[in-house]
C-alpha positions in Angstrom: 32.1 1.7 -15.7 28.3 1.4 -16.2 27.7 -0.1 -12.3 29.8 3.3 -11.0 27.7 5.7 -13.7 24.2 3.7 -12.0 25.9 4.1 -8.6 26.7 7.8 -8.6 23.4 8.3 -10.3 22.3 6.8 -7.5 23.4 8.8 -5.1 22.4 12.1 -6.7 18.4 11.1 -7.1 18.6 9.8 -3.3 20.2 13.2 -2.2 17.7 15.3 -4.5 14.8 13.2 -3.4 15.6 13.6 0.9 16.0 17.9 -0.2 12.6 17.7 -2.1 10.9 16.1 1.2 7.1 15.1 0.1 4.9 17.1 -1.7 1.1 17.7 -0.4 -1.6 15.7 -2.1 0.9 14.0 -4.1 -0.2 10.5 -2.9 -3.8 10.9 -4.1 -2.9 12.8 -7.4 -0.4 9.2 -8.2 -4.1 6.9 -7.4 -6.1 9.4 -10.1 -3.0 8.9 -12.7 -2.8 5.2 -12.0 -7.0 4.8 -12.2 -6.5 7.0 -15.5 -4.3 4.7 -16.9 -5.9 1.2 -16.5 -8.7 2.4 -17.4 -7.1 3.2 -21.2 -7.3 -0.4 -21.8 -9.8 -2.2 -19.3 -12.1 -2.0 -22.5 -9.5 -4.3 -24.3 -7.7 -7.0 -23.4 -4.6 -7.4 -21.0 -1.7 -9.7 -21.4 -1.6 -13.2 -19.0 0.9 -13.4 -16.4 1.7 -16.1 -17.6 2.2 -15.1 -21.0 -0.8 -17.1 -22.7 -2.8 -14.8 -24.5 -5.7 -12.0 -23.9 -8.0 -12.2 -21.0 -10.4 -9.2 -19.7 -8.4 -6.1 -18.7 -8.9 -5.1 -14.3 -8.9 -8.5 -12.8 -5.6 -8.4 -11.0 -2.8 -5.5 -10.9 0.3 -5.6 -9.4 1.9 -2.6 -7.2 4.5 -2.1 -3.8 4.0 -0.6 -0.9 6.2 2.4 -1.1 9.3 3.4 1.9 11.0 6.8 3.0 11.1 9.5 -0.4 9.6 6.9 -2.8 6.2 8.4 -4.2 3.4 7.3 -1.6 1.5 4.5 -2.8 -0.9 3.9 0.1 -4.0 6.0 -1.7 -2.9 3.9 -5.2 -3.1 0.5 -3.4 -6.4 1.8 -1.5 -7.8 3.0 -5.0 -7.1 -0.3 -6.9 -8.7 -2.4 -4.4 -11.3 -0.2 -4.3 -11.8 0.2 -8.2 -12.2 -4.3 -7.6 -9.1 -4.8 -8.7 -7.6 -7.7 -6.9 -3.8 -6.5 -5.8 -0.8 -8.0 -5.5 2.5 -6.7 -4.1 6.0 -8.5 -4.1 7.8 -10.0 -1.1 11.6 -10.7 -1.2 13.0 -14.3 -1.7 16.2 -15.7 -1.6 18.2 -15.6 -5.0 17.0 -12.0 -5.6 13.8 -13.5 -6.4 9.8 -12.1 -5.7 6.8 -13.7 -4.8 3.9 -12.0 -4.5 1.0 -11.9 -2.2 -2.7 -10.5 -1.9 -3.0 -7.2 -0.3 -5.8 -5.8 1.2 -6.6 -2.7 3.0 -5.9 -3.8 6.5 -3.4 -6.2 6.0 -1.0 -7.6 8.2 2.3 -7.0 7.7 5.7 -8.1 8.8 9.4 -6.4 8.2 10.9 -8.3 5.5 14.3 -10.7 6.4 15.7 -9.8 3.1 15.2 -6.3 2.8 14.9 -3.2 4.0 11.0 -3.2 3.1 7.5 -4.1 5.1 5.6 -7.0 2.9 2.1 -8.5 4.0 2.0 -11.5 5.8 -0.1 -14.3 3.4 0.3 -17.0 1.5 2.9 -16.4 -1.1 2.6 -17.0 -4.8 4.4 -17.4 -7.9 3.9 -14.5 -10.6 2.7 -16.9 -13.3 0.1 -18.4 -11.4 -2.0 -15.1 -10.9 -3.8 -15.3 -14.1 -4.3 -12.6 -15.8 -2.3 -9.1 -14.7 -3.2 -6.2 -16.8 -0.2 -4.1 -15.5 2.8 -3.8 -12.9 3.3 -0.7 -10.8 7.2 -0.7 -9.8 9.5 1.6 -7.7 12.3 3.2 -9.4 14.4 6.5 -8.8 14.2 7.6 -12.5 13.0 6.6 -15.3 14.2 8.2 -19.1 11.5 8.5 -21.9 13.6 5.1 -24.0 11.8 3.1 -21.1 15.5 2.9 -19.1 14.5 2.4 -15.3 17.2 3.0 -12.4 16.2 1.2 -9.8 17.7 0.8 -6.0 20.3 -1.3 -7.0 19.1 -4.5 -5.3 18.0 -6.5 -8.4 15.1 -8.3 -8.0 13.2 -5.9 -10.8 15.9 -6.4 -13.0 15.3 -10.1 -12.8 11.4 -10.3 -12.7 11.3 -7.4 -15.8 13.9 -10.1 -17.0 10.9 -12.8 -17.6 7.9 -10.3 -18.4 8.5 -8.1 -21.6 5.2 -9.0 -22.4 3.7 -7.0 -19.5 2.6 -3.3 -19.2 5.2 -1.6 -16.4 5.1 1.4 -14.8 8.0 3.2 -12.9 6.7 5.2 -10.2 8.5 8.6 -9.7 8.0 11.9 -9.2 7.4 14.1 -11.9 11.2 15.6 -12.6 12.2 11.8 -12.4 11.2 11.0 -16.1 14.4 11.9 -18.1 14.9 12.4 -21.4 16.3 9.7 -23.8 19.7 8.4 -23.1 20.3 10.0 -19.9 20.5 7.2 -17.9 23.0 4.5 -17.9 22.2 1.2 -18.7 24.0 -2.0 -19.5 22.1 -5.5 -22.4 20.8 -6.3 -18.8 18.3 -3.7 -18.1 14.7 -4.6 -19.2 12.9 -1.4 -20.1 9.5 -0.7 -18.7 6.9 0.7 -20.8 5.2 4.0 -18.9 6.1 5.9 -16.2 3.8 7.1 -13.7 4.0 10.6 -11.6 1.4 12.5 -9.7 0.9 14.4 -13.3 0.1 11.4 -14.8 0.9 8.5 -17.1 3.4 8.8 -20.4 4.5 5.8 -22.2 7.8 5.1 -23.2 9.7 4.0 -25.7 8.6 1.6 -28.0 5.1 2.0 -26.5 5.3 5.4 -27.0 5.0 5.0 -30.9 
């Protein structure tokens, strides 16, 4: 029942998000938001990737490069690097798994065999040995204010939010993507993430909201 509810969700938000087409300047508003964020904790102390303790906030952050209607992330990625974050994006493995590797302004890149994505071409890295990450940018297609993301349906976030709850995550979506509590459908599965991010800015979620 749940996977039809996520399916036909699905297939509404794709629909809604091909009428909407792209809106002007909304790829530059998303870098201010995500630069806002960070910077409401680069003072303090960010959680390790892998999960040993507090280390200085903007070392390393992790995004995607976005595809088709998914909020643009090329000025966020261009903005991060730029801020002297070090940035990291995931490529596809087998076993629904990521790996991630450095990205760059510049980068090569190379369509990936898994998915219907492009990834950078380097070497590629395991998310507990990046040190420190102070937070995850993620795709979703909505996102409700308990922290419940719906994603593509391909589940490799599902499984890396599986092993990171100690992390700060952000769904990237557009603005009327953030829905209220306990719209979407959800199964003991779904990790939550713990902000959303739209051109109009950040919101926590959730627990994180409190």
């Amino acid at each position: 029942m749940i996977t039809q509810e996520k399916a036909d969700w699905r297939i509404r938000l794709r629909a809604a998000r091909l009428a909407a087409g792209a809106a002007a300047g909304e790829g530059r508003a998303l870098a201010v938001a995500a630069l806002a964020w960070l910077e409401t904790f680069d003072a303090g102390h960010a959680p390790s990737a892998a999960g040993s303790g507090g280390a200085p906030a903007g070392g390393s952050v992790c995004a995607y490069i976005s595809m088709g209607t998914e909020p643009p992330t090329e000025d966020l990625l261009g903005e991060l690097a730029a801020s002297g974050r070090t940035v990291y994006v995931p490529v596809c493995e087998a076993g629904h798994q990521l790996s991630w590797v450095r990205w760059i302004p510049g980068v090569e890149m190379a369509r990936s065999m898994l998915a219907p994505v492009m990834e950078p071409v380097g070497p590629r890295l395991q998310f507990g040995s990046l040190g420190p990450v102070s937070a995850v940018f993620i795709p979703a297609l909505a996102v409700d204010e308990s922290g419940v993301r719906l994603g593509q349906g391909g589940g490799y976030y599902d499984r890396f939010l599986a092993a990171t709850a100690h992390l700060r995550v952000a769904a990237v979506v557009h603005a009327h993507e953030v829905l209220p509590a306990g719209t979407l459908p959800h199964d003991p599965l779904d990790a939550p993430v713990t902000h959303a991010l739209t051109a109009a800015g950040h919101r926590a979620l959730g627990s994180a909201s409190h």
